[in-house]
VOMIKOL-121864 format. One record per atom (N, C-alpha, C): residue in one letter; residue number from 1; x, y, z; atom name. Coordinates in steps of 0.1 Angstrom, whole numbers, plus 5000, padded with zeros to 4 digits. Atoms other than C-alpha are relative to their C-alpha. Last residue first. Layout:
VOMIKOL-121864
{'A' NUM {X Y Z} 'CA'}
...
//
This chain:
VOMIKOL-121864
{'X' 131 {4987 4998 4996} 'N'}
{'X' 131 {4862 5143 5053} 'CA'}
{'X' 131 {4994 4999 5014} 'C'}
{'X' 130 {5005 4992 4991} 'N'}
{'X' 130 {4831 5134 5033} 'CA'}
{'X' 130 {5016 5000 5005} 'C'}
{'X' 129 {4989 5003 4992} 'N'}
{'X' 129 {4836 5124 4996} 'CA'}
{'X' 129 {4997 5010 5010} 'C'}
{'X' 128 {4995 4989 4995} 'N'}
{'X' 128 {4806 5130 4971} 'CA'}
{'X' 128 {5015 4994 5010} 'C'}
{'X' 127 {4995 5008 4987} 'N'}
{'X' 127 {4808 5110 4938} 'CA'}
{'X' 127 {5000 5014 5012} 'C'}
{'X' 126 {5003 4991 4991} 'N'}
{'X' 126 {4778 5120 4911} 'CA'}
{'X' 126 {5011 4997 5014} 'C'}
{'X' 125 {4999 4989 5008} 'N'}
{'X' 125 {4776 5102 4880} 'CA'}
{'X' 125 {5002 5007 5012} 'C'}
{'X' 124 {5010 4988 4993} 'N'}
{'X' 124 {4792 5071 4900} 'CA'}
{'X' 124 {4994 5013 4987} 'C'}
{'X' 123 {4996 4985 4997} 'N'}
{'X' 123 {4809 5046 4875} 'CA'}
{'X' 123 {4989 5011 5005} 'C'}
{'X' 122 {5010 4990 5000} 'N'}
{'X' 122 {4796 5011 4872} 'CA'}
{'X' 122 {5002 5012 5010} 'C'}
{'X' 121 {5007 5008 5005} 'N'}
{'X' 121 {4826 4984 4863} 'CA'}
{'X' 121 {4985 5015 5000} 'C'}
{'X' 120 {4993 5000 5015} 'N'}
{'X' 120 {4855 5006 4873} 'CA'}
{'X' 120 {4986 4993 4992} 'C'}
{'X' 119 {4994 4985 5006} 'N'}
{'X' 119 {4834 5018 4909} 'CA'}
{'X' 119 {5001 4998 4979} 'C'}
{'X' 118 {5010 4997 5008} 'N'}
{'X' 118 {4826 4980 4914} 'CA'}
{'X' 118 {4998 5015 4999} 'C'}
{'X' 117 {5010 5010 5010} 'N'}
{'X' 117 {4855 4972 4912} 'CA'}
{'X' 117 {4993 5003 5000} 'C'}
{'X' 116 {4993 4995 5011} 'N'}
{'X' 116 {4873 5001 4939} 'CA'}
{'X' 116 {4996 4992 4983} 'C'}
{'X' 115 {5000 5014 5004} 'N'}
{'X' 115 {4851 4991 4968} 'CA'}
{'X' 115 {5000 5005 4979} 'C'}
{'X' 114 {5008 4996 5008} 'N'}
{'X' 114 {4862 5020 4989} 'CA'}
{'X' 114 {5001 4987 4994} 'C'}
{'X' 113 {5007 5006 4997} 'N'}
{'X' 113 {4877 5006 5021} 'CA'}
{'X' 113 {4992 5005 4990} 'C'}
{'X' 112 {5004 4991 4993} 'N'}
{'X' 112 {4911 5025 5015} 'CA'}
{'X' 112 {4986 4994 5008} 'C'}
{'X' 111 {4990 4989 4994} 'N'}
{'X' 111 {4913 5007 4986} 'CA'}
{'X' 111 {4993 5008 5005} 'C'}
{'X' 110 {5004 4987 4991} 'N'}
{'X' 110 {4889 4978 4976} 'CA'}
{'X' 110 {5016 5003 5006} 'C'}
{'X' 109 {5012 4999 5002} 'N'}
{'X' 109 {4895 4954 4943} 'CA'}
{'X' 109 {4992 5009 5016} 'C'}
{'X' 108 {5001 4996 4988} 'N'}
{'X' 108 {4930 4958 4930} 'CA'}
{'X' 108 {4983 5001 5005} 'C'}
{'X' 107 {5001 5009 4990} 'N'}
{'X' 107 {4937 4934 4906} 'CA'}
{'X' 107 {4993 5007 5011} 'C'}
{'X' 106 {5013 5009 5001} 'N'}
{'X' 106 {4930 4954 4874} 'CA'}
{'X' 106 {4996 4992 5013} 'C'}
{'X' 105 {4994 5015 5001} 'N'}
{'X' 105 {4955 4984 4881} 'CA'}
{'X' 105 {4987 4989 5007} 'C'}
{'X' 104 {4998 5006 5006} 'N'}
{'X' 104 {4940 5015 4873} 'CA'}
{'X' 104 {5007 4984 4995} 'C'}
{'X' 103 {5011 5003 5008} 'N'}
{'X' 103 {4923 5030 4895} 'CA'}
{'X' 103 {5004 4994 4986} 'C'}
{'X' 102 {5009 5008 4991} 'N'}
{'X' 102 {4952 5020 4924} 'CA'}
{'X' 102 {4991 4997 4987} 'C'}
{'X' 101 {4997 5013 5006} 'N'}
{'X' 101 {4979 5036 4896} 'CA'}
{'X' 101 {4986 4985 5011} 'C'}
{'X' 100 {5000 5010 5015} 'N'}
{'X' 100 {4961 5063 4895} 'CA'}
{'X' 100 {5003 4986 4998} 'C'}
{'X' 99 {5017 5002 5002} 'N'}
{'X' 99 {4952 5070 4932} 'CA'}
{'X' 99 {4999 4999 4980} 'C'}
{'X' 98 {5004 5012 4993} 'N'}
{'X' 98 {4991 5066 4941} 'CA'}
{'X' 98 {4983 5000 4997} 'C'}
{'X' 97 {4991 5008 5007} 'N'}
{'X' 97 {5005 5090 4915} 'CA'}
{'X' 97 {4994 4986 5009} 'C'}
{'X' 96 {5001 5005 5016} 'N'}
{'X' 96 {4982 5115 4926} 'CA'}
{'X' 96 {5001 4990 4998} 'C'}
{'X' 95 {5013 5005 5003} 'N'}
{'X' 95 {4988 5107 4961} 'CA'}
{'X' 95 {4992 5001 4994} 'C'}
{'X' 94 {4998 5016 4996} 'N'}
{'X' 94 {5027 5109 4955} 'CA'}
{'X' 94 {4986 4992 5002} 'C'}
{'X' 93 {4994 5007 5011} 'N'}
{'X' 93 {5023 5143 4935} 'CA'}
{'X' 93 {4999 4983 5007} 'C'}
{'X' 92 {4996 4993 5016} 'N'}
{'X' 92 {5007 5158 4964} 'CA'}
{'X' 92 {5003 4989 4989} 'C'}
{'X' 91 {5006 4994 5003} 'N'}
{'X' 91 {4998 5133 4998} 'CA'}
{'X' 91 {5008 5012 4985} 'C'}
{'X' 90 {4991 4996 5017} 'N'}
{'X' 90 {5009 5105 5012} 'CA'}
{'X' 90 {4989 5012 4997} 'C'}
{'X' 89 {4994 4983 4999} 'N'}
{'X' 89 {5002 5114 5055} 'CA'}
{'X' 89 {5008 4994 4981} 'C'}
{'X' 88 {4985 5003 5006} 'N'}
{'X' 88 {4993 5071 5056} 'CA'}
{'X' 88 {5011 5014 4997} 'C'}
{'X' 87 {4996 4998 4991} 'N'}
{'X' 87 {4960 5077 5076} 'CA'}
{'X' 87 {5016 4997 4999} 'C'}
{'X' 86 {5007 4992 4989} 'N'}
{'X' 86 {4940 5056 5058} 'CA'}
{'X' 86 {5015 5003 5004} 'C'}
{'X' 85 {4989 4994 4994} 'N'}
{'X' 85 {4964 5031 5033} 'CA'}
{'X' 85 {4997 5020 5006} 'C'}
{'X' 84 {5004 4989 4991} 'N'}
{'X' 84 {4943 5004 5028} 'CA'}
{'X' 84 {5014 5008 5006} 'C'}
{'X' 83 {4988 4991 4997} 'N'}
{'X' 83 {4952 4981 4999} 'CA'}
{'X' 83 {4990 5010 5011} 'C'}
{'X' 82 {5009 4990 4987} 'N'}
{'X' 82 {4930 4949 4992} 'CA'}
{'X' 82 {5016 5008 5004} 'C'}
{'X' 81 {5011 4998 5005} 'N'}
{'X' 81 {4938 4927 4956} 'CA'}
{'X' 81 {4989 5010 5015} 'C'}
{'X' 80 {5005 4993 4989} 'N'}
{'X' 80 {4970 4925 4953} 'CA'}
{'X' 80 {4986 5006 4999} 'C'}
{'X' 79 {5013 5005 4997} 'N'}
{'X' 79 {4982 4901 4927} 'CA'}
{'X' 79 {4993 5004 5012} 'C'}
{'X' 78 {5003 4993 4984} 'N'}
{'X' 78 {5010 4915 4914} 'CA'}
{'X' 78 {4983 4994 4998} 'C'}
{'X' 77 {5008 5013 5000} 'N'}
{'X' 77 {5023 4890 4880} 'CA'}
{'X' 77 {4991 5006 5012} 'C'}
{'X' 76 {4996 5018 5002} 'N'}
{'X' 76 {5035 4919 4863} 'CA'}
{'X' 76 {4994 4997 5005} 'C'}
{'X' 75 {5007 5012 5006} 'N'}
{'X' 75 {5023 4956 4874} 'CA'}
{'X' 75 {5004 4987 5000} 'C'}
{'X' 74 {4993 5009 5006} 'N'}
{'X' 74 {5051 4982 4868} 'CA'}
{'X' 74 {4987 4989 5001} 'C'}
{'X' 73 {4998 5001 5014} 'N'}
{'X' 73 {5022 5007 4874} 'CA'}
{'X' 73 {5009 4992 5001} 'C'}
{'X' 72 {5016 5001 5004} 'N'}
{'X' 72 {5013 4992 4916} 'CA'}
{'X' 72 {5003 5002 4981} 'C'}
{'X' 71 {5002 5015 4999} 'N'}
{'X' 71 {5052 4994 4920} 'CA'}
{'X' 71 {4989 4995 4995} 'C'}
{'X' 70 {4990 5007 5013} 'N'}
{'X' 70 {5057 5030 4907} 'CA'}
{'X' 70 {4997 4983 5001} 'C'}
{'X' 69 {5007 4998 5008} 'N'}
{'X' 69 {5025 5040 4929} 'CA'}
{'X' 69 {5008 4991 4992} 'C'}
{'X' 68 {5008 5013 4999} 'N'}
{'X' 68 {5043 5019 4962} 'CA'}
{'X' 68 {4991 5004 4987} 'C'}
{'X' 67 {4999 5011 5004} 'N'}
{'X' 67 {5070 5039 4956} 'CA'}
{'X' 67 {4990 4988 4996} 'C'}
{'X' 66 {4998 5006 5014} 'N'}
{'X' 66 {5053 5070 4954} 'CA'}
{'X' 66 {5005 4988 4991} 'C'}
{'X' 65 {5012 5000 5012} 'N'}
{'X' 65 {5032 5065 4987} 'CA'}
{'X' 65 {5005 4998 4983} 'C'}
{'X' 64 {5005 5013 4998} 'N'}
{'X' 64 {5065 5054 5008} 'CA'}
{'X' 64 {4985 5002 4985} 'C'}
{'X' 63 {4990 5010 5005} 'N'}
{'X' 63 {5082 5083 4996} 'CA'}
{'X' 63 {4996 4988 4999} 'C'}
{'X' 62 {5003 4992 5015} 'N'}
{'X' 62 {5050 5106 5002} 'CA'}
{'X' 62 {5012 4989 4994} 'C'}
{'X' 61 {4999 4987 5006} 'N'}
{'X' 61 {5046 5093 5042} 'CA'}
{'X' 61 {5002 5001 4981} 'C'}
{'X' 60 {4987 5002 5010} 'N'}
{'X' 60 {5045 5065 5061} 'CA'}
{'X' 60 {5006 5010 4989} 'C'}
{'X' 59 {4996 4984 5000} 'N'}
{'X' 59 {5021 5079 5088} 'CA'}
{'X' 59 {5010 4996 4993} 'C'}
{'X' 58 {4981 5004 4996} 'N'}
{'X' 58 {5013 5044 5100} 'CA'}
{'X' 58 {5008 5016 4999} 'C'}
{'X' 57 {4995 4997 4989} 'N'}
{'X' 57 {4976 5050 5105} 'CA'}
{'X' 57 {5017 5000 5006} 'C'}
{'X' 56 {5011 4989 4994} 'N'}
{'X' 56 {4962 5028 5080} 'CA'}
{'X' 56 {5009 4997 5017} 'C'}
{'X' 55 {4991 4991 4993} 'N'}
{'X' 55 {4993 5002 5064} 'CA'}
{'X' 55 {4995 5012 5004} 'C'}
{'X' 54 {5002 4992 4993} 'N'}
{'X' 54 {4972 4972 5055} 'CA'}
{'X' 54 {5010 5008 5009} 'C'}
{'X' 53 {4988 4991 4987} 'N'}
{'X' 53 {4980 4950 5031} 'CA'}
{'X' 53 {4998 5020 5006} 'C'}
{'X' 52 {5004 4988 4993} 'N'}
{'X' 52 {4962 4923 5014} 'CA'}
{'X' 52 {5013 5005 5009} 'C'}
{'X' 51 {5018 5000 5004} 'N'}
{'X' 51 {4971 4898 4984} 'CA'}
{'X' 51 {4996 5012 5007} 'C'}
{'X' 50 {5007 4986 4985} 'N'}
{'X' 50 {5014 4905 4992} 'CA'}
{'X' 50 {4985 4997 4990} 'C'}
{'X' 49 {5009 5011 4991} 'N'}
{'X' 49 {5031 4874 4969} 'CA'}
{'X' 49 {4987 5010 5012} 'C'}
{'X' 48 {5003 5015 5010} 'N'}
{'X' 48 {5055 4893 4944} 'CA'}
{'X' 48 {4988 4989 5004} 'C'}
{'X' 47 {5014 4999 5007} 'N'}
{'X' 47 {5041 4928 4962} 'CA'}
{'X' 47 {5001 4986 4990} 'C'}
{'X' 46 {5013 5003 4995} 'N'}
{'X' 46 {5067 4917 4990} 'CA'}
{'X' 46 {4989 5005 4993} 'C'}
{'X' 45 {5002 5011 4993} 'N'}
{'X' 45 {5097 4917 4971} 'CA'}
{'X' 45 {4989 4998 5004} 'C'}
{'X' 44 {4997 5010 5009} 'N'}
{'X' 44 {5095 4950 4952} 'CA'}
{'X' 44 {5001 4986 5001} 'C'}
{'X' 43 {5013 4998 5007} 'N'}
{'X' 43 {5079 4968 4982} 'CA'}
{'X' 43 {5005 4989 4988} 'C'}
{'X' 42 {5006 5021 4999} 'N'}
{'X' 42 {5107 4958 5002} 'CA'}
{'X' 42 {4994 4999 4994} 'C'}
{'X' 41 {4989 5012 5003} 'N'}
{'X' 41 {5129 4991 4999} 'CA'}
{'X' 41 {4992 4989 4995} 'C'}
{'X' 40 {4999 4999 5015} 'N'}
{'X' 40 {5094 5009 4999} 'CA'}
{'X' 40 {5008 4994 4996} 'C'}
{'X' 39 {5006 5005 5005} 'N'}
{'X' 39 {5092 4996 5039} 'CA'}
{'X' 39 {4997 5001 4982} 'C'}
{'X' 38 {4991 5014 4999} 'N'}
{'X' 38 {5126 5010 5048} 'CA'}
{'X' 38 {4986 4989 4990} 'C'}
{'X' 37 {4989 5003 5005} 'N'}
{'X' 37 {5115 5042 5036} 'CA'}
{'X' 37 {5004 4991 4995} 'C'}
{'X' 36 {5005 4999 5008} 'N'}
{'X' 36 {5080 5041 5052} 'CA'}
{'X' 36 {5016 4997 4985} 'C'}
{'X' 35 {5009 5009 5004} 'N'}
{'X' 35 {5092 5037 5082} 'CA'}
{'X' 35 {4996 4992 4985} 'C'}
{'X' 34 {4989 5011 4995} 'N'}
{'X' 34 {5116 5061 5083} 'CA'}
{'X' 34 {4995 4990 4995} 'C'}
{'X' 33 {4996 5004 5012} 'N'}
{'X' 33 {5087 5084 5069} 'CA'}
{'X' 33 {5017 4987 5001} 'C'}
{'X' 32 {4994 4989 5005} 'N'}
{'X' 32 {5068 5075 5103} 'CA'}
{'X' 32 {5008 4999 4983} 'C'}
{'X' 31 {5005 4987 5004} 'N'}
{'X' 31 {5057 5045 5117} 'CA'}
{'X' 31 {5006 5010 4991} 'C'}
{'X' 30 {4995 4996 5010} 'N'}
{'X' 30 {5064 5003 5117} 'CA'}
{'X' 30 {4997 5018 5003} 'C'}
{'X' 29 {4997 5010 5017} 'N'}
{'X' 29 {5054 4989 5147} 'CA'}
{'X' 29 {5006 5013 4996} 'C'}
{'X' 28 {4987 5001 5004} 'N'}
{'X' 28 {5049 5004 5182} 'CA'}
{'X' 28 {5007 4993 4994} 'C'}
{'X' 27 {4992 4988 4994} 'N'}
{'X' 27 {5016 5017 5181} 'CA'}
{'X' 27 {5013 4999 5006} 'C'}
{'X' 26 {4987 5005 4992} 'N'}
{'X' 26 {5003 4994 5156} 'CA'}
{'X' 26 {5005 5012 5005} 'C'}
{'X' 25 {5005 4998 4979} 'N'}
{'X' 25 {4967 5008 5147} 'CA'}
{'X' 25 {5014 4995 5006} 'C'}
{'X' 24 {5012 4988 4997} 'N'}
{'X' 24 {4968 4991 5108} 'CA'}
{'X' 24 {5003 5002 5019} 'C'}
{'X' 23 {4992 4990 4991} 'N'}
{'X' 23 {5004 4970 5103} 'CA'}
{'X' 23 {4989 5019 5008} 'C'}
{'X' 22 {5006 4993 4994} 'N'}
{'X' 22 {4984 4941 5087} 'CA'}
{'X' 22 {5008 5010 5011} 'C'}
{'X' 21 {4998 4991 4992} 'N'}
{'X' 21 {5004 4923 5061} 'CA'}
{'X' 21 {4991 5011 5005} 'C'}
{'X' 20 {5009 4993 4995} 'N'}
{'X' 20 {4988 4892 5038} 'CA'}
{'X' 20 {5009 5011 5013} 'C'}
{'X' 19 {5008 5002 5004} 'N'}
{'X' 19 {5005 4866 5018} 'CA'}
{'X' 19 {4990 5014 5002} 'C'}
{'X' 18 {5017 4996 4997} 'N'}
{'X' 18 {5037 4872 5028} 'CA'}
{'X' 18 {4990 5001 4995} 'C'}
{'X' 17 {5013 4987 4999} 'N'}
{'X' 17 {5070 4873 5014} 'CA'}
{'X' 17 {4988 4991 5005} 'C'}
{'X' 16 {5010 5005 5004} 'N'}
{'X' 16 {5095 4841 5020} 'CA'}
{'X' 16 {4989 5012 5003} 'C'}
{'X' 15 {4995 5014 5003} 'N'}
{'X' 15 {5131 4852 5025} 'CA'}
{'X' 15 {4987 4992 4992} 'C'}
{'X' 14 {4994 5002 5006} 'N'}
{'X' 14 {5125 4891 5025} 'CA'}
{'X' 14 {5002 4980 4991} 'C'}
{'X' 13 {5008 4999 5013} 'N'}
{'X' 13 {5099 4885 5044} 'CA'}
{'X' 13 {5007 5003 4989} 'C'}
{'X' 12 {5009 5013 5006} 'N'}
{'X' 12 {5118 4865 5066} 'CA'}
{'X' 12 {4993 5003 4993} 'C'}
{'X' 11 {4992 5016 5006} 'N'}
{'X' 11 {5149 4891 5065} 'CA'}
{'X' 11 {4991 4986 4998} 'C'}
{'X' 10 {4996 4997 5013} 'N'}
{'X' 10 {5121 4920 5072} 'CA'}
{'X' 10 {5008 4988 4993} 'C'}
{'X' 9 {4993 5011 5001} 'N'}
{'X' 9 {5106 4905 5108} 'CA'}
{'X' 9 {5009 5003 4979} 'C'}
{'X' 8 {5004 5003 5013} 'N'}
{'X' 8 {5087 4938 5115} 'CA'}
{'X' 8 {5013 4989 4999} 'C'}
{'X' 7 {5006 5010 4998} 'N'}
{'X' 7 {5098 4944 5154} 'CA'}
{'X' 7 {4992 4998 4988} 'C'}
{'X' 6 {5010 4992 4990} 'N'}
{'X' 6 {5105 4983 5147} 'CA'}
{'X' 6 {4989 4983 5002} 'C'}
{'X' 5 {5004 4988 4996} 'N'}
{'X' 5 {5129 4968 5121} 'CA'}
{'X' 5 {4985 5004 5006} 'C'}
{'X' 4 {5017 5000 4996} 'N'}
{'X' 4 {5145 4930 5115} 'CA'}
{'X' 4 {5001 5020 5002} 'C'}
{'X' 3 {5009 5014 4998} 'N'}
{'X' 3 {5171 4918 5094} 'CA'}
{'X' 3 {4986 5003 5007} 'C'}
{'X' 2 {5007 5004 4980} 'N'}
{'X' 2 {5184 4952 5083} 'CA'}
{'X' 2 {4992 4986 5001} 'C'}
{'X' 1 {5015 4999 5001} 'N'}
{'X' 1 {5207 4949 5051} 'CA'}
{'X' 1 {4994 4997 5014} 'C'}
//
């Protein structure tokens, strides 16, 4: 098992997950679907304690996106309640699969910087989305 990658400390969050991970704008952290690989490995460990986590701009890619859907539906005790993942290149089936399990899992309260509660509580008639 890797103890550390692209200077992410993985064996101590393995050992004792994190509260909070910020990997936004790192330009020589975590990137690419490599990246994203190694970080879906951990997903199951670090969503037991993970509140916010920011991975905008990593370019993790479709692997990383569907793990992290499958993990968001399993659910249990996850208590994540800020996901930003701007600039993460998930996209088809994986950013499906990732924008359901976001609107539907209770915890989560802004993705992406959308403020995903009060969305589920009082639903737009009208949403536009700018690109």
């Amino acid at each position: 098992s890797l103890e550390q990658f692209e200077q992410l400390p993985l064996a101590e969050w393995r050992a004792c997950p994190p509260k909070k991970i910020d990997l936004a704008g790192r330009r020589n952290g975590i990137t690419g679907k490599l990246g994203g690989a190694v970080l879906a490995g951990l997903l199951p460990v670090l969503l037991r304690t993970l509140e916010e986590f920011d991975c905008a701009d990593q370019r993790l890619g479709s692997t990383f996106g569907t793990a992290l859907a499958s993990a968001l539906g399993a659910g249990g005790g996850l208590q994540l309640f800020g996901l930003n993942t701007n600039g993460s290149c998930i996209g088809g089936e994986a950013a499906l699969a990732l924008a359901t399990a976001v609107a539907t899992h209770p915890s989560i309260r802004i993705f992406s910087g959308i403020n995903i509660e009060k969305l589920r509580h009082d639903p737009p008639h009208r949403l536009q989305i700018n690109s």
